[in-house]
VMD Tcl script that draws the C-alpha trace (Angstrom):
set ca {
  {20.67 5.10 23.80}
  {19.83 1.45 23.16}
  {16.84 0.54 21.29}
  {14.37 -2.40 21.78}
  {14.17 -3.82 18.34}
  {12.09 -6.52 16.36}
  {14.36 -9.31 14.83}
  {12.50 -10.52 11.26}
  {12.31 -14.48 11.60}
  {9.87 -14.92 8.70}
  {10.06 -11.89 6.02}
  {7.22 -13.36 3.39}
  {7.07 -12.90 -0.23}
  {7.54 -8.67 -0.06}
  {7.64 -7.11 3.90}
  {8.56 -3.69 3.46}
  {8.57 -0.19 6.35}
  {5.80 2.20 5.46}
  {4.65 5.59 6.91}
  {2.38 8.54 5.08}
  {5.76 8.85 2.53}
  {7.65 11.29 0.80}
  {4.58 13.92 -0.21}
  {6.37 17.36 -1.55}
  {9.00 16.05 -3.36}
  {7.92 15.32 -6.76}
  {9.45 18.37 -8.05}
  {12.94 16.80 -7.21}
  {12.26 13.72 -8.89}
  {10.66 11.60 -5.45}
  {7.98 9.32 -5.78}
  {5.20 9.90 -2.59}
  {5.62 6.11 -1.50}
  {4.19 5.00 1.53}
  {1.55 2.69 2.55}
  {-0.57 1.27 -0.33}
  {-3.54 0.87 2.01}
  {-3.41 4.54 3.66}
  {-6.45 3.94 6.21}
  {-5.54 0.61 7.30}
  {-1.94 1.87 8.46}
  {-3.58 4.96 10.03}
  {-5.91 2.37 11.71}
  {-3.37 0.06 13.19}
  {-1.42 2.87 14.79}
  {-4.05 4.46 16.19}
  {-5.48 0.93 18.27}
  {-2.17 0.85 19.70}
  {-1.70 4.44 20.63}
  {0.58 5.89 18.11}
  {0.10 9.03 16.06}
  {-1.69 7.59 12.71}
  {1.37 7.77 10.26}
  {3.74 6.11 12.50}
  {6.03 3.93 9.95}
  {4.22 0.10 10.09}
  {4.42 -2.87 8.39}
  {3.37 -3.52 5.10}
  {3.20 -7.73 4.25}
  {2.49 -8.73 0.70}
  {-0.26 -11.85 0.81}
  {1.99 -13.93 2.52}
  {2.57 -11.98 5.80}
  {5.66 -12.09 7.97}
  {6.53 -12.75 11.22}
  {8.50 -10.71 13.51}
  {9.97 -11.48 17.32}
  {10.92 -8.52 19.65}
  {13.36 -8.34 22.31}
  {11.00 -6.30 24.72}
  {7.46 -6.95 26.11}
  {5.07 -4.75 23.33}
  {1.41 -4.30 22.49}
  {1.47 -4.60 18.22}
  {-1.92 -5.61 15.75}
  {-2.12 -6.62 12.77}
  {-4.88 -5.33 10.61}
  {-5.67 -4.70 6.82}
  {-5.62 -7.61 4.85}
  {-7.32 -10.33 7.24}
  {-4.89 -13.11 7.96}
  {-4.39 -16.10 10.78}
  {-2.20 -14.44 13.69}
  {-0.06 -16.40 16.12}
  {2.07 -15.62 18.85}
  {4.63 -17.80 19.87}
  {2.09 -20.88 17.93}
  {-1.07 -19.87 19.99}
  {-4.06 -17.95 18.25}
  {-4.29 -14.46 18.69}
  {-7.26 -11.81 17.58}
  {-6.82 -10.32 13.89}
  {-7.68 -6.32 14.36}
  {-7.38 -5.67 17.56}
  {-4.15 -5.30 19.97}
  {-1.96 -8.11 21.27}
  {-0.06 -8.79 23.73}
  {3.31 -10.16 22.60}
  {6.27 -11.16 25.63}
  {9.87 -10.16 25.10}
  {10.88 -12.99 22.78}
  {7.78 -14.39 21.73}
  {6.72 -14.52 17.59}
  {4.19 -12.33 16.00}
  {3.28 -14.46 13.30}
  {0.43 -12.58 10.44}
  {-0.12 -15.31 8.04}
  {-1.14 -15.57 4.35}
  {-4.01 -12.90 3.74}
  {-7.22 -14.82 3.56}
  {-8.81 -12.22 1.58}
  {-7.02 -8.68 0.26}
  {-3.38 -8.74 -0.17}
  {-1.63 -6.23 2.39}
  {-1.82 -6.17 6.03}
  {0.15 -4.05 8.50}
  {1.85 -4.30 11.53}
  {1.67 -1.54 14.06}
  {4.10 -1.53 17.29}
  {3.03 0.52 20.61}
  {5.90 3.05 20.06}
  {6.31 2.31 16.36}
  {9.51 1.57 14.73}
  {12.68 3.91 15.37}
  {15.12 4.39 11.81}
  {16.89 7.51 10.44}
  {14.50 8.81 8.00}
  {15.25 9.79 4.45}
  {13.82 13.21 3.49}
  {11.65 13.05 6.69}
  {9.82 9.57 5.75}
  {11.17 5.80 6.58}
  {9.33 4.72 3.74}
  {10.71 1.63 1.34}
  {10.42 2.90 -1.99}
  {10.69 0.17 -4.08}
  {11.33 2.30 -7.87}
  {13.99 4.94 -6.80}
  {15.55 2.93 -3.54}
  {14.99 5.57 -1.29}
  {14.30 4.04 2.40}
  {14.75 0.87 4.09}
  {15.58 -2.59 2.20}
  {12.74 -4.71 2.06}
  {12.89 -6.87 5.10}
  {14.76 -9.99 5.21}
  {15.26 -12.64 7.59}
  {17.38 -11.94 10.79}
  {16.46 -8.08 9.50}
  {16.44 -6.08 13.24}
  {14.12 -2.65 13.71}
  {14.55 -0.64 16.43}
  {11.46 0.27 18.24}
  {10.60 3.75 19.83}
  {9.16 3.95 23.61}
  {6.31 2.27 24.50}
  {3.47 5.19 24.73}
  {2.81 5.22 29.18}
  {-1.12 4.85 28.37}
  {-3.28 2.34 26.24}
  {-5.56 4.09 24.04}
  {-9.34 3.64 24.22}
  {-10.66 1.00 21.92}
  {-13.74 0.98 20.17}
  {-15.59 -2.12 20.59}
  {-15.47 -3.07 16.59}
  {-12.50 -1.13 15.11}
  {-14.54 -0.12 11.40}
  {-11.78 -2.31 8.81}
  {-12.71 -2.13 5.64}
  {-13.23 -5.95 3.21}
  {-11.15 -6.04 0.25}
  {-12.69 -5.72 -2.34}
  {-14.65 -8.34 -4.53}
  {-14.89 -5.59 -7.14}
  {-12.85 -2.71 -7.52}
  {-15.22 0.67 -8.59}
  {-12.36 3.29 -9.36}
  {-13.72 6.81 -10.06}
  {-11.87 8.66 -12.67}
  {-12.02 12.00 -13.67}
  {-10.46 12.79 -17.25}
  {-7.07 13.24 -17.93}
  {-4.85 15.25 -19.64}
  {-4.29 13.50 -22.38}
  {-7.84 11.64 -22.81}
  {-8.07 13.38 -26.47}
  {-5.01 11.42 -27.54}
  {-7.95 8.47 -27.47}
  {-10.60 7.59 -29.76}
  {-14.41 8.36 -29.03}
  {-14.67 4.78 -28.90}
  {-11.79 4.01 -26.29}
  {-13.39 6.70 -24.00}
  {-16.39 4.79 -23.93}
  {-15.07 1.53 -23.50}
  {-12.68 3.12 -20.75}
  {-15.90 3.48 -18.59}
  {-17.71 1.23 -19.59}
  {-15.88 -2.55 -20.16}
  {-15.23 -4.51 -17.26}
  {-11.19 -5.02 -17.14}
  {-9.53 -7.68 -14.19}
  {-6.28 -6.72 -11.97}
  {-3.32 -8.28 -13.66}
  {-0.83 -10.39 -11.42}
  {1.84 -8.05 -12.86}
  {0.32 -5.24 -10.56}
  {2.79 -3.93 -7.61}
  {3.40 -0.90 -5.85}
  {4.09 0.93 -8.34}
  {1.32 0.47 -10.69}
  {-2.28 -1.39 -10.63}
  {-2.20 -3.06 -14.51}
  {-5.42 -4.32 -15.66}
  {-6.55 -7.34 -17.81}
  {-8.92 -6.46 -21.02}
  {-9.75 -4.11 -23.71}
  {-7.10 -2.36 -25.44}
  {-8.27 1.25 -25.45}
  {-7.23 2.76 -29.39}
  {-5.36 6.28 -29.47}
  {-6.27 9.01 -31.89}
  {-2.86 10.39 -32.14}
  {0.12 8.46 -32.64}
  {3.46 9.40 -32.27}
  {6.12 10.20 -29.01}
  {4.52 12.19 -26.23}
  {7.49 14.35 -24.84}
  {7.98 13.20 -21.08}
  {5.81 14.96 -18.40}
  {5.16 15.05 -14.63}
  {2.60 11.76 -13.23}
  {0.45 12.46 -10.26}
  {-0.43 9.50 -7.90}
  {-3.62 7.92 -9.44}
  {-2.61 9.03 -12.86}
  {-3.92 6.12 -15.38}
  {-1.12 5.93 -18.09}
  {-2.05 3.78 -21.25}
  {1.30 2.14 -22.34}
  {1.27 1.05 -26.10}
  {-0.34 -2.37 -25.70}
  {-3.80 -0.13 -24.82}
  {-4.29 -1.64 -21.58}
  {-4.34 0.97 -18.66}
  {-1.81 0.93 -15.43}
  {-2.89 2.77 -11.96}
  {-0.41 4.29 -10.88}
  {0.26 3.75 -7.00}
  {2.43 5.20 -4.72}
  {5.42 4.12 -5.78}
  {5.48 5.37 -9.01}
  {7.77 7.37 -11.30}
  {7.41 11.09 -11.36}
  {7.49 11.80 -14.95}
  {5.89 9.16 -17.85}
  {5.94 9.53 -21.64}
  {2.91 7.48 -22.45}
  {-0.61 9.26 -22.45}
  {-2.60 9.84 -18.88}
  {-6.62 9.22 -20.07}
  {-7.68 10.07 -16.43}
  {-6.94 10.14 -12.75}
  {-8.20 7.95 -9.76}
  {-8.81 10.75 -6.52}
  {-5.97 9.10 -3.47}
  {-8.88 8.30 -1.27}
  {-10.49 5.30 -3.82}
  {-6.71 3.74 -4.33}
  {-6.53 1.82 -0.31}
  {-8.88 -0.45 -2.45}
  {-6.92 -0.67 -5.46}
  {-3.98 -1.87 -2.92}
  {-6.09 -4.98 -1.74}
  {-7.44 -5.81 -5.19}
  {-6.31 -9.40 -5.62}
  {-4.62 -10.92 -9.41}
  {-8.56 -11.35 -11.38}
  {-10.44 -9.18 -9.09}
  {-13.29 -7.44 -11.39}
  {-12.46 -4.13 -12.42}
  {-14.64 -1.19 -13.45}
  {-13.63 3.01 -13.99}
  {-16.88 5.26 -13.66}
  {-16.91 8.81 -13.72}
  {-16.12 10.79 -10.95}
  {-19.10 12.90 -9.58}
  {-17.49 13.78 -6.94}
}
mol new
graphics top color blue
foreach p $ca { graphics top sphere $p radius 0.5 }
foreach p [lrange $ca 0 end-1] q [lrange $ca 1 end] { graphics top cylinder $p $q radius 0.2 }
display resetview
């Protein structure tokens, strides 16, 4: 069977393919992966009519553009960002209509730093333990995308979905509240690194990537030094390396750690985390929840 595909004229600074990920796995050494921004990809596919963790899209701040070979409805949501096709403005969040050899072009983010492409259909690949997801730490999935990259698309779904008449995307966010509930290592810290941990106001590093948020401020002091023998990291774990400055980890991360976890950030608050621009304020408060 021949494929439609989408031919990658401009990949931008990190383009990668991104479904729900590689969830059950952990125990075999697999990270989860899959898109940083969870309800934004969910979102996308379902204003163009796909099941919600159809593999999408995922640009890094400075978007990508893409050109298929078939007539296809696509949108680009998330991160907001300029969208062209073929040089003429098109709507940011809703679907568009792009013609069989036209460009989908979603620029720079204005605000945030990932947006995502959805297809009508979605994108058609030979999954890897039941996920196309690129996983950028262990290499599982799909290359990031590079120019003159091709993607096959799946069938065009026979009916257009009903829209509502302002699809609910979250802003990015100018601070970033992540609850934390304590880890299992938060007596390796001080009394006075606990409280500092929830109460100082630390900025996202530029260093920060898929695989961890890293943070910008007070080194938090340990109470017990020494190795810490290896041990399994959940997604949200917050690992404190030796230079006391703590690291989110995303969905990309590795599956074991040897460095002390003082808490973990619930999934649900980390689609912010993965729009959080290089200096956006940064504060942990306890979970209630």
């Amino acid at each position: 069977m021949t494929h439609a595909t989408l031919t990658v004229t401009r990949p931008g600074a990190l383009t990668t393919i991104q479904d729900a990920g590689r969830a059950g796995h952990a125990h075999l050494g697999v990270p989860r992966s899959g898109a940083l921004d969870a309800p934004s990809m969910r979102l996308a596919n379902r204003l163009v009519g796909n099941p919600e963790n159809t593999a999408a899209l995922e640009t890094t701040l400075t978007g990508c553009a893409v050109r298929p070979d078939r007539n296809i409805t696509a949108i680009v949501g998330g991160a907001p960002c300029r969208v062209t096709v073929d040089g003429r403005p098109a709507p940011w969040g809703t679907p568009v209509h792009v013609p069989a050899g036209a460009t989908l072009d979603a620029g720079p983010a204005t605000s945030g730093l990932r947006s995502y492409l959805a297809f009508a259909g979605g994108l058609a690949a030979e999954p890897t333990l039941g996920s196309l997801a690129t996983d950028l730490l262990s290499g599982l999935g799909p290359a990031p995308l590079a120019e003159g990259t091709r993607i096959a698309l799946g069938p065009a779904p026979r009916t257009a979905p009903a829209l509502p008449d302002a699809p609910p995307w979250p802003a990015p966010p100018a601070e970033l509240v992540l609850p934390a509930r304590p880890g299992p290592r938060a007596d390796w810290f001080t009394d006075a690194a606990l409280r500092t941990f929830l109460t100082a106001v630390y900025t996202v590093s530029a260093q920060s990537n898929r695989i961890g948020l890293r943070t910008q401020g007070p080194a938090l002091e340990r109470s017990k030094d020494g190795e810490l023998p290896s041990e399994g990291m959940v997604l949200g774990a917050v690992q404190v390396p030796p230079n006391g400055l703590p690291v989110v980890f995303l969905h990309d991360h590795p599956t074991t750690g040897g460095y002390p976890v003082i808490a973990v950030v619930p999934e649900q608050a980390l689609a912010a985390a993965a729009q959080a621009v290089p200096g956006t304020p940064l504060r942990f408060v306890p979970d209630l929840g």
